[in-house]
C-alpha positions in Angstrom: 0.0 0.0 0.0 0.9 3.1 -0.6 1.0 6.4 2.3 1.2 8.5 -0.6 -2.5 7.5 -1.8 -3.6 7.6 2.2 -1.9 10.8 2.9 -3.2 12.6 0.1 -6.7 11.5 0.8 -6.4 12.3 4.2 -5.0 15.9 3.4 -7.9 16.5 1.1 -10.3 15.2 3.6 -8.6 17.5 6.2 -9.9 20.9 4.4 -12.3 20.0 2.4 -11.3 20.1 -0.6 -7.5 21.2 -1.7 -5.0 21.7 -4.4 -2.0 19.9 -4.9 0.1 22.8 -4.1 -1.7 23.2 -0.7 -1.4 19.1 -0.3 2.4 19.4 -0.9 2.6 22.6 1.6 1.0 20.7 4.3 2.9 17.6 4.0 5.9 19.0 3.8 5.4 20.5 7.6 4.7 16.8 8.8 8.4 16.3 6.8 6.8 13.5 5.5 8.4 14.0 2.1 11.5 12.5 5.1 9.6 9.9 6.7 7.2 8.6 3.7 9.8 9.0 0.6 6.3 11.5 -0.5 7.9 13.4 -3.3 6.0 16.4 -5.0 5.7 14.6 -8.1 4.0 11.7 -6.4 1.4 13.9 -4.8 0.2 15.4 -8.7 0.2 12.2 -9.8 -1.8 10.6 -7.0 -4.1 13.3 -7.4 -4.8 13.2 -11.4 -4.7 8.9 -10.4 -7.3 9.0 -7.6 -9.6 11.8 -10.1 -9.5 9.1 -12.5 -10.3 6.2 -10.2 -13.3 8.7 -8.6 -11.8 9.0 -5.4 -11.4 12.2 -5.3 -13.7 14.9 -7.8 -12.6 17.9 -9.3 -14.7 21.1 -7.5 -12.8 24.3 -8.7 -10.2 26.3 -10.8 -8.6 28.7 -9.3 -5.8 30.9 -11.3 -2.0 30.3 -10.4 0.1 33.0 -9.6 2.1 33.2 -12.0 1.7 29.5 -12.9 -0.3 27.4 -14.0 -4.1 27.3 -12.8 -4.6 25.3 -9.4 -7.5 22.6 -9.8 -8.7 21.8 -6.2 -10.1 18.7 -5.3 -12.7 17.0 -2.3 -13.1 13.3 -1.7 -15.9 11.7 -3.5 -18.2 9.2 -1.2 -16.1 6.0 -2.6 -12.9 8.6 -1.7 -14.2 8.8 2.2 -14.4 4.5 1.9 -11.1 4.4 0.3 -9.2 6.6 3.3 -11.3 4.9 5.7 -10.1 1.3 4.7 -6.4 2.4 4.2 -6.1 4.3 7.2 -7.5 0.8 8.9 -5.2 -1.4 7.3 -2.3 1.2 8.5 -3.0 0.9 11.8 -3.5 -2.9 12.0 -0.8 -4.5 9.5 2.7 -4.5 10.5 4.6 -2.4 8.0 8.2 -3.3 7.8 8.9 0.0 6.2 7.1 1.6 8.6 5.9 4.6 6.1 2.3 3.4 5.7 2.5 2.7 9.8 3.4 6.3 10.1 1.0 7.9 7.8 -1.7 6.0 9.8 -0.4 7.1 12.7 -0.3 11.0 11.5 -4.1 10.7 10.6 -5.3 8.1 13.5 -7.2 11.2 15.5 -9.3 11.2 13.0 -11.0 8.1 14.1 -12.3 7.3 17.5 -10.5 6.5 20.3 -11.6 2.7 20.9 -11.6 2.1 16.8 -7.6 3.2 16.8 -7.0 0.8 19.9 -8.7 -1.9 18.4 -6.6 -1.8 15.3 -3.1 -1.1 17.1 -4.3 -4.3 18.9 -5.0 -6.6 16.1 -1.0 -5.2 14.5 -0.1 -5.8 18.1 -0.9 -9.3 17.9 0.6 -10.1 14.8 3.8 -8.0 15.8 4.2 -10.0 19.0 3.9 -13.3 16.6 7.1 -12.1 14.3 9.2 -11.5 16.9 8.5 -14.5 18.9 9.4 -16.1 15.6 12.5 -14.2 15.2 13.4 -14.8 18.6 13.3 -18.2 18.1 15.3 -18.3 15.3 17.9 -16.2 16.5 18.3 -18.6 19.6 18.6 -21.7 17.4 22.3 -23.3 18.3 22.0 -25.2 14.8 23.5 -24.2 11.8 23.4 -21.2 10.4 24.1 -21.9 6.9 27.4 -20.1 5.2 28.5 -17.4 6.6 28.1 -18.1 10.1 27.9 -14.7 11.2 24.6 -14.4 9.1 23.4 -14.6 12.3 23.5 -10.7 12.9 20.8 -10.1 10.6 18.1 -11.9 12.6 19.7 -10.7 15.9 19.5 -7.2 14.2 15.6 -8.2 13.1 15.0 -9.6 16.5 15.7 -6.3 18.2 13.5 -4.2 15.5 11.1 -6.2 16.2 11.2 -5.9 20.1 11.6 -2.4 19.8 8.1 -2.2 17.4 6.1 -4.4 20.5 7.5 -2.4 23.2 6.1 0.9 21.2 2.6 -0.4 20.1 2.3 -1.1 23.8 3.0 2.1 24.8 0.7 4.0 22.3 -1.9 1.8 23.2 -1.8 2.6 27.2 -1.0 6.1 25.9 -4.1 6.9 24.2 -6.2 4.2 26.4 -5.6 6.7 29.3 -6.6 9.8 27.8 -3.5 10.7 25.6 -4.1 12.9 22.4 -7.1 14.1 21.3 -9.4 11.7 19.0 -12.5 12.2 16.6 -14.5 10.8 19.3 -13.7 13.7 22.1 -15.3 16.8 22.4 -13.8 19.6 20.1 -12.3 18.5 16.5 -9.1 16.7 16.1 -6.4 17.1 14.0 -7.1 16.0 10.5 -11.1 16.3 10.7 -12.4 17.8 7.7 -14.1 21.6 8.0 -17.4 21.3 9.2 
């Protein structure tokens, strides 16, 4: 999956309807052009691909400043299902990137407060799975295989791993005690669209 495609949607959703210059503003002060490889290019094209698939709709023109007019855009009803479901699948798949995990993260206050636990549970689960598995394997005594000190990589995996639990944990007591504030509370939250 792509955080481009959830970002974008997300950013759209957040005002309502946007251009891509005003996507690409606002995702550059989340730096996530640093943390999600989101490049300016990717964020026209994703826009132009999501009009096409009807994700998004096309509302207004508005004329560049010296440029280019600005074509803004709002999510279509099939656009709301589409964040929806990506921004789920964020929160509840590992993600051994973690790019997708953190543009989930960035919008999660945008669903309530028990839905977000729910899902960090359910990736909780799985991520508790892998690294049992990769503690297991990097206890084994048996042969490695050629060269022996391949063994580094699932020590180095194995730590990554217990590092990811240890986290999920903590944002899951963080919120379940109050921490942040969630679509769900009183007040809007951070990435709500405009009422």
């Amino acid at each position: 999956m792509s955080a481009t495609r959830l970002l974008v949607l997300g950013v759209v959703r957040m005002y309502g309807k946007a251009h891509g210059y005003q996507v690409r503003r606002e995702l550059l002060t989340w730096s996530a052009d640093k943390w999600a490889n989101v490049q300016p290019g990717s964020i026209y094209h994703a826009l132009k691909k999501m009009t096409a698939e009807q994700l998004l709709e096309q509302v207004e023109i508005e004329p560049g400043e010296s440029g280019p007019d600005r074509t803004a855009y709002r999510l279509t009803e099939a656009g709301q299902t589409e964040f929806d479901l990506l921004l789920a699948k964020a929160l509840s798949e590992p993600d051994p990137l973690g790019d997708y995990r953190s543009a989930g993260i960035t919008l999660m206050t945008t669903l309530p407060r028990k839905r977000v636990v729910s899902l960090l549970r359910h990736q909780l689960v799985k991520a508790e799975s892998e690294e049992q598995g990769l503690r297991l394997l990097s206890e084994e005594s048996g042969d490695w295989g050629r060269p022996p000190h391949v063994r580094e990589l699932y020590l180095l995996w194995r730590s990554h791993a217990e590092a990811g639990v240890n986290w999920l944990r903590g944002l899951i007591e963080r919120l379940e005690s109050g921490e942040y504030h969630m679509a769900d509370d009183p007040g809007r939250s951070f990435g709500e669209p405009p009422e």
